[in-house]
Every structure is written in structure tokens, then in C-alpha cells.
C-alpha positions as CSV (number, residue, x, y, z in Angstrom):
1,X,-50.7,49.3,-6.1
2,X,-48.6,52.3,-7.3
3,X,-45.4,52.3,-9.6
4,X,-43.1,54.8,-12.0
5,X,-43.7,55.0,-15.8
6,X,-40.7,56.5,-17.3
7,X,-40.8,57.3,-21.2
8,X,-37.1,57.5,-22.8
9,X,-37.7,60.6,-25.4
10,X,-34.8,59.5,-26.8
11,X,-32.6,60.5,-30.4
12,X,-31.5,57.2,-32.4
13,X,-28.8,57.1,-35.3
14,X,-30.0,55.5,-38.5
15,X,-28.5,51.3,-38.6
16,X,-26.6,51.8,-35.7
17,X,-27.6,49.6,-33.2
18,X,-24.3,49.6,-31.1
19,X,-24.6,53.3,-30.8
20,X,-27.9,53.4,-29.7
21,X,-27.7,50.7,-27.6
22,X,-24.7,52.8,-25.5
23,X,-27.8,55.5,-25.2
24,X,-30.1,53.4,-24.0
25,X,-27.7,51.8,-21.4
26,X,-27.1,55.5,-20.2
27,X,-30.8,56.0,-19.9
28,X,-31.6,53.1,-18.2
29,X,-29.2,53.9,-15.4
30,X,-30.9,57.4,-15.3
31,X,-33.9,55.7,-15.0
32,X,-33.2,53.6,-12.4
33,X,-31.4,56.3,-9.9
34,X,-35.0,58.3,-10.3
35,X,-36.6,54.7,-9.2
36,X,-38.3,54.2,-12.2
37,X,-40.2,50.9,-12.3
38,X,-40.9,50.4,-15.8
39,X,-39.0,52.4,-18.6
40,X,-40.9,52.8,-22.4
41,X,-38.1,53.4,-25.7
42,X,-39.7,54.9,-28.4
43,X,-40.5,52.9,-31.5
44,X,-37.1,51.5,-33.6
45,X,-35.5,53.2,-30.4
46,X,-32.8,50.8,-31.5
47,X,-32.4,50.8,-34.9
48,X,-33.9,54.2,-36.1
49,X,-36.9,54.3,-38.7
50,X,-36.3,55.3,-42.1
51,X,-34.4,51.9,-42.5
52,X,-35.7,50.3,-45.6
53,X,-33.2,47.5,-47.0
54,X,-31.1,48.3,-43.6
55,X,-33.9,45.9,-41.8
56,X,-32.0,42.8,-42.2
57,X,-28.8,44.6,-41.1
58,X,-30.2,45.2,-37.6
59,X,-32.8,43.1,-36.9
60,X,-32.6,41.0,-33.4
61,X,-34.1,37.7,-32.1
62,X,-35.3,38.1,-28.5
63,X,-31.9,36.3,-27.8
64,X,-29.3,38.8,-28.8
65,X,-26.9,39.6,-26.6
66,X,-27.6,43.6,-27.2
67,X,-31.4,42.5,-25.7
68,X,-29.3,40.7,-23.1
69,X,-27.2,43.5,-22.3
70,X,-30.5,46.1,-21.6
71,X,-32.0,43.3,-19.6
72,X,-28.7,42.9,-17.5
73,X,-28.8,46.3,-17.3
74,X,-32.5,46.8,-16.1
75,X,-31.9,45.2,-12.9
76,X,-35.6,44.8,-11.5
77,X,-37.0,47.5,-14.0
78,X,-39.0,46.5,-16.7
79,X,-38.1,47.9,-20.5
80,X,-40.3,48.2,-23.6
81,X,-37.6,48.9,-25.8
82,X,-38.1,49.0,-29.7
83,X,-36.3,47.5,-32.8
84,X,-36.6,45.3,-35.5
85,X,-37.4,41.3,-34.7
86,X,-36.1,38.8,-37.0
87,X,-38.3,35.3,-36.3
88,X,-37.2,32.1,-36.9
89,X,-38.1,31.9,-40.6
90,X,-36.0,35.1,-41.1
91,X,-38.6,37.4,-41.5
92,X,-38.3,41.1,-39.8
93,X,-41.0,42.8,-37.8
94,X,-41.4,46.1,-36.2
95,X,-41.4,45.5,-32.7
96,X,-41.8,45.7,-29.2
97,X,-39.4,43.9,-26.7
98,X,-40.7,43.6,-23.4
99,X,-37.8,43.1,-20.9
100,X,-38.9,41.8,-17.5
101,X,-36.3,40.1,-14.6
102,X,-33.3,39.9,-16.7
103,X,-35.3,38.4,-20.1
104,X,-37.2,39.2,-22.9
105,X,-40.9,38.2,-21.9
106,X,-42.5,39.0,-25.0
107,X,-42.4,40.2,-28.2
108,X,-45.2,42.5,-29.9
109,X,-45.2,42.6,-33.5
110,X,-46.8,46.0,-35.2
111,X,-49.9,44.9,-36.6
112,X,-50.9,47.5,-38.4
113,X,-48.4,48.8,-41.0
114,X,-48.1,52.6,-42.1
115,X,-47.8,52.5,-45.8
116,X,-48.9,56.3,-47.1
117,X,-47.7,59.7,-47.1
118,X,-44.3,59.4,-45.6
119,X,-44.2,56.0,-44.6
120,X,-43.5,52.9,-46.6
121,X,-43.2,50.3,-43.8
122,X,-44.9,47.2,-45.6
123,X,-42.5,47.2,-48.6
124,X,-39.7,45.7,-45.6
125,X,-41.4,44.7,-43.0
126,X,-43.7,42.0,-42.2
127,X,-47.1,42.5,-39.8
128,X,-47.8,41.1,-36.6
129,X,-51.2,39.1,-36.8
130,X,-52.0,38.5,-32.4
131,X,-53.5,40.8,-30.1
132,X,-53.7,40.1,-26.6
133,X,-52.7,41.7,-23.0
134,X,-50.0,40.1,-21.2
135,X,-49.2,39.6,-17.5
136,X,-46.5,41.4,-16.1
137,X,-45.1,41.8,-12.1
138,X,-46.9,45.6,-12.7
139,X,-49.9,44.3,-13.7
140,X,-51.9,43.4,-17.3
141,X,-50.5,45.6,-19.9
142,X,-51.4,45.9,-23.8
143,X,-48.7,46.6,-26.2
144,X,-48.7,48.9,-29.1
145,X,-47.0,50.4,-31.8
146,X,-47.7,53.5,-33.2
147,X,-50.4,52.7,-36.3
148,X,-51.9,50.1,-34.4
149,X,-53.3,52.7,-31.8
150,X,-54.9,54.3,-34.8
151,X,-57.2,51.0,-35.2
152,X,-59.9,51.7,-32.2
153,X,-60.1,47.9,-32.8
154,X,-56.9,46.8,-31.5
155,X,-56.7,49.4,-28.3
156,X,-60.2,47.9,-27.5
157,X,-59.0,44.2,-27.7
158,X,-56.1,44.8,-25.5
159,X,-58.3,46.4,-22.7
160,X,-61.2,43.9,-23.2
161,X,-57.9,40.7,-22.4
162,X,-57.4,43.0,-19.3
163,X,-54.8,45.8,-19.9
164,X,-54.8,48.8,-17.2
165,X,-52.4,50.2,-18.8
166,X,-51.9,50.8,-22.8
167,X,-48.0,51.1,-24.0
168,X,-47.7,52.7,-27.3
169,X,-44.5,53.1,-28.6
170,X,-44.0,55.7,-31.4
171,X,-41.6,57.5,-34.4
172,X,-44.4,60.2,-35.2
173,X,-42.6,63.0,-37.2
174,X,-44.3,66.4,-37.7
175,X,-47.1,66.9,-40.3
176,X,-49.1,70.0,-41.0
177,X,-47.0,72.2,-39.3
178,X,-48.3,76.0,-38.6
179,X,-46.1,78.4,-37.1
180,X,-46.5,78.2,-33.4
181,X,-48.5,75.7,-32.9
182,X,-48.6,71.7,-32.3
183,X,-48.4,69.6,-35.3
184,X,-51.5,68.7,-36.4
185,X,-50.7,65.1,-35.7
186,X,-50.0,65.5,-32.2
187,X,-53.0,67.4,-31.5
188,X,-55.1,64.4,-33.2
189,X,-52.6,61.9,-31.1
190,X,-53.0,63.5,-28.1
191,X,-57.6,63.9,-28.8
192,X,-57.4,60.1,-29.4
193,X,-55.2,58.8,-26.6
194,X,-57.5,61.1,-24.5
195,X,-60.5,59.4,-25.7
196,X,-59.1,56.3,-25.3
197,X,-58.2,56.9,-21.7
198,X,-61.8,58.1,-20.4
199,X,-63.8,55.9,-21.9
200,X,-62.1,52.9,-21.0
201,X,-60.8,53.7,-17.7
202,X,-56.6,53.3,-18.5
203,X,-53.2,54.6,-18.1
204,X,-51.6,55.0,-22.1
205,X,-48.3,55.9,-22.0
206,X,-47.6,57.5,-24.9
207,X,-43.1,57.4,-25.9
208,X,-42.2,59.6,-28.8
209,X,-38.5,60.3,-30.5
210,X,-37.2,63.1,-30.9
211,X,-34.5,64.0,-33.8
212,X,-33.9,64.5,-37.5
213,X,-34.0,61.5,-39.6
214,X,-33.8,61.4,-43.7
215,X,-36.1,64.8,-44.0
216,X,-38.3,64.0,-41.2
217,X,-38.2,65.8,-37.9
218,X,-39.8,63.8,-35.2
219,X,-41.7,65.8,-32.2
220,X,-41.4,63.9,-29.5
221,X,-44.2,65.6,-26.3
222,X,-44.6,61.8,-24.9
223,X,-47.3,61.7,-22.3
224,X,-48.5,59.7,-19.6
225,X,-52.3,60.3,-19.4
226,X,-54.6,59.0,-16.6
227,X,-57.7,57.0,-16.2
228,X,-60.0,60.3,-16.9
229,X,-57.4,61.3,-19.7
230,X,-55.7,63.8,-17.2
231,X,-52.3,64.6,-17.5
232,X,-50.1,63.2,-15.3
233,X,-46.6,63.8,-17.3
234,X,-45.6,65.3,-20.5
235,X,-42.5,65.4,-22.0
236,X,-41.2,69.0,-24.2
237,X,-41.3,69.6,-28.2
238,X,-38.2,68.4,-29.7
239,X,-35.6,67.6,-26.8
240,X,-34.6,64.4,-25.7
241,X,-36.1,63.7,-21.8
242,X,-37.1,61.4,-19.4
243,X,-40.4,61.7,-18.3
244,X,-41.5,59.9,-15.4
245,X,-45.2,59.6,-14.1
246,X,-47.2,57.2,-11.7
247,X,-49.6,54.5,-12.1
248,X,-52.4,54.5,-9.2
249,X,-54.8,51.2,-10.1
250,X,-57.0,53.0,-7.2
251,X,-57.5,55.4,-9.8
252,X,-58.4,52.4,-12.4
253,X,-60.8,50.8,-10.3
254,X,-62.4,54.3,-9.5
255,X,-62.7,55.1,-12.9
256,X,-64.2,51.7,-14.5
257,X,-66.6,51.9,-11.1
258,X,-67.8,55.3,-12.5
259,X,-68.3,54.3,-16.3
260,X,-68.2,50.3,-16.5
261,X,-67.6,50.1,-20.5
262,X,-65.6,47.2,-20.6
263,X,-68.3,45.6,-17.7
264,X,-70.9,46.0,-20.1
265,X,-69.3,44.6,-23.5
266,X,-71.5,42.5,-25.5
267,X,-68.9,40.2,-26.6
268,X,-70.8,37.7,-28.5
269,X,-72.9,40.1,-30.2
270,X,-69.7,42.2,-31.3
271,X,-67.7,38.7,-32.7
272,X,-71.3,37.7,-34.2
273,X,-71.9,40.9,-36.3
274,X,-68.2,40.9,-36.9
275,X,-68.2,37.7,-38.8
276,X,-71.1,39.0,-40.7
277,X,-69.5,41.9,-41.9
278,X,-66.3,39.9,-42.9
279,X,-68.5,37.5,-44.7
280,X,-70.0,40.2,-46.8
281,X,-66.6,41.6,-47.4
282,X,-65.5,38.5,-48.7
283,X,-67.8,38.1,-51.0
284,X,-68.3,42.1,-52.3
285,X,-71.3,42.8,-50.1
286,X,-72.1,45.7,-48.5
């Protein structure tokens, strides 16, 4: 089984939701004329980042009728598209809205909240506490958003439930910047996601935004790396794109055959000495 990945390195404007919801329209009928088959947004594609108090301003449930719109939209293409979730209690969450045959399927909530240097998510934004692949008409696919791909943990769990393919969704803006070369931080994204992508045997498809937002400058260069961490489509420094790719699972198979990690898990040994080590957190141990 083969399909597109298309990655949206898209712009957003700050709190305005109706604006970049009139992008994303545009680019999913791009996306669709180039037979795209599942389409990735960025993170806060929606709503922007630097949002702060704005959160409760723009924040959707899985039933708004701008989620409604995209998913009329979509046709028989998937979306990941991102924004701000308000639950049912009225709490707001970064998040991933997975748009599959006309509805919103699921809902990932960022577990793991950036909250130094630059960022200051947690002071607005609740965390997501479930990790888990889900199943979708292209397969099992693990969601993820941005930190949360930092936590070797969470990428693991979501390939262990299943996932051949790893969807993280980021606003990465530029740090450590030397004059004609890559960030720093997208040098170190791009070393991990590799990692990531050999030694488990996966797709990641990697969406970054592009633009200027409140001082930062994001850098966009989303990827879609193969099974042996190959690139199979990268997207430009900077400029707003559409970066389509395939998915082979022939090359999944092939590559787990080769180097059977997730075969070989000791899953009770890994939960057992996990509760061990929580246990002596808990109680100041070492």
C-alpha cells in the first residue's frame, strides 16, 4: 500500500482564525488537485502561536463549524490540522485535529508543554495526559506535537501501539542562528527525527510554519523522512510550500525485517523498572 503525504508549510495570522482558515481552504484544494492523500498543518496552523490570553478567543471543539468546513472541504483526504481545543469543562489544549471522511476522528492533545527560553505554553494551556496510535483508512498513525517528539518516551509508545507513520506537527522558530547555516534547532530536529526513523523502522513527517510572529521567525524545511531516515521530501528555509512525498509500507516491512526493534521490546521488563523508578521518585530516591 502506497499513498501522498502532503505537509502545508503554511504562514498563520496571530487570533485570526477566519483568516487562516480561508488559507487552509486554498491549500487543501491545492492539495487535492496534486492527489494528495493525507495533508499535515503545522502546529496552531489555525490560530497562530504566541497567543497567550488569546487562547480562549480561538479555541474550537471538534464540532465547530470552521473544523466542519476543512472536513467538507477534504473530500476523501485526510487533514491533521492544528489549533487550540476547548473540552467540555472549558479547558484549552494545544492540539491536533485529525480530519478523516468528512469528521473529526480524533483529537491529540500536546502532552508535553514547552515552558523555557521563548516559550511559555503552560501558563495558558493545559497538557494532554494519553498516548496511543490510532487507526486510520491509511493505516496506524501516532500523533505528535512538537515538544512531545522531544520525549524519546512518547515517539516510542506511539510505535510500540503500532504507528508506521509518526505525524509531528510543529511552530519551531529559529535559535542559534550563524550566518549561512541551519539553525541549530533544525539541525538537532532533523539528527533526532532521523534517529527516530532508522531505528524504528517509520515514516515521521515532519510540518513546520513558516513566518514572523511577535519577534520570532519560524523556519519552516518540513520533511518527510523514510523508514532508513532517507529523504524523501523537504520543504525550503522560510517560504510557505507544499511538500508532498510517498508512503511505501513495503518499505516498512523491509525495514523492521532488517532491524526488528519494536519485535524484540521487553515490555514487561520496561513497565516493571518503570514503576520502580517512579516509586523512588516519589519518595526522593535515587
Amino acid at each position: 500500500m502506497s499513498f501522498k503525504i502532503g505537509l502545508a508549510q503554511c504562514d498563520a495570522t496571530l487570533g485570526n482564525v477566519a483568516s487562516n482558515l480561508a488559507s487552509h481552504l486554498d491549500t487543501v484544494a491545492r492539495a487535492r488537485k496534486e492527489g494528495v492523500d493525507l495533508l499535515v498543518f503545522p502546529e496552531l496552523s489555525l490560530t497562530g502561536y504566541v497567543l497567550q490570553d488569546l487562547v480562549h478567543e480561538v479555541s474550537l471543539r471538534p464540532d465547530a463549524p470552521e473544523l466542519a468546513r476543512l472536513a467538507e472541504a477534504a473530500g476523501p483526504m485526510s487533514v491533521c490540522v492544528g489549533g487550540i481545543e476547548e473540552s467540555s469543562e472549558h479547558a484549552q489544549y494545544i492540539a491536533t485535529f485529525y480530519i478523516e471522511d468528512g469528521v473529526v476522528a480524533h483529537v491529540h492533545r500536546k502532552v508535553y508543554l514547552a515552558s523555557y527560553g521563548v516559550f511559555d505554553e503552560a501558563r495558558f494551556v493545559g497538557s494532554g495526559n494519553r498516548v496511543g496510535a490510532i487507526d486510520t483508512k491509511w493505516g496506524r498513525l501516532g500523533l505528535s506535537i512538537c515538544e512531545d517528539a522531544w520525549h524519546p518516551s512518547l515517539v516510542s509508545l506511539l510505535l510500540l501501539d503500532g504507528a508506521e507513520l509518526v505525524v509531528v506537527q510543529t511552530a519551531s522558530p529559529v535559535r542559534d542562528l550563524h550566518q549561512g547555516e541551519l539553525p541549530y534547532n533544525a539541525v538537532t530536529w532533523l539528527d533526532t527525527l532521523r534517529t527516530y526513523a532508522r531505528l524504528y523502522g517509520c515514516y515521521i513527517a515532519f510540518a513546520n510554519r513558516v513566518g514572523t510572529e511577535d519577534g520570532l521567525v519560524f523556519w519552516g524545511n518540513s520533511v518527510l523522512l523514510g523508514p532508513e531516515g532517507e529523504m524523501v521530501a523537504e520543504g525550503a528555509l522560510y517560504d510557505e510550500a507544499l511538500v508532498v512525498g510517498e508512503f511505501d509500507r513495503g518499505r516498512v516491512r523491509q525495514a523492521r525485517l532488517t532491524n526488528p526493534v519494536l519485535r524484540d521490546e521487553k515490555l514487561d521488563l520496561t513497565a516493571r523498572e518503570l514503576r520502580r523508578i517512579a516509586a523512588g521518585r516519589r519518595h526522593g530516591e535515587s
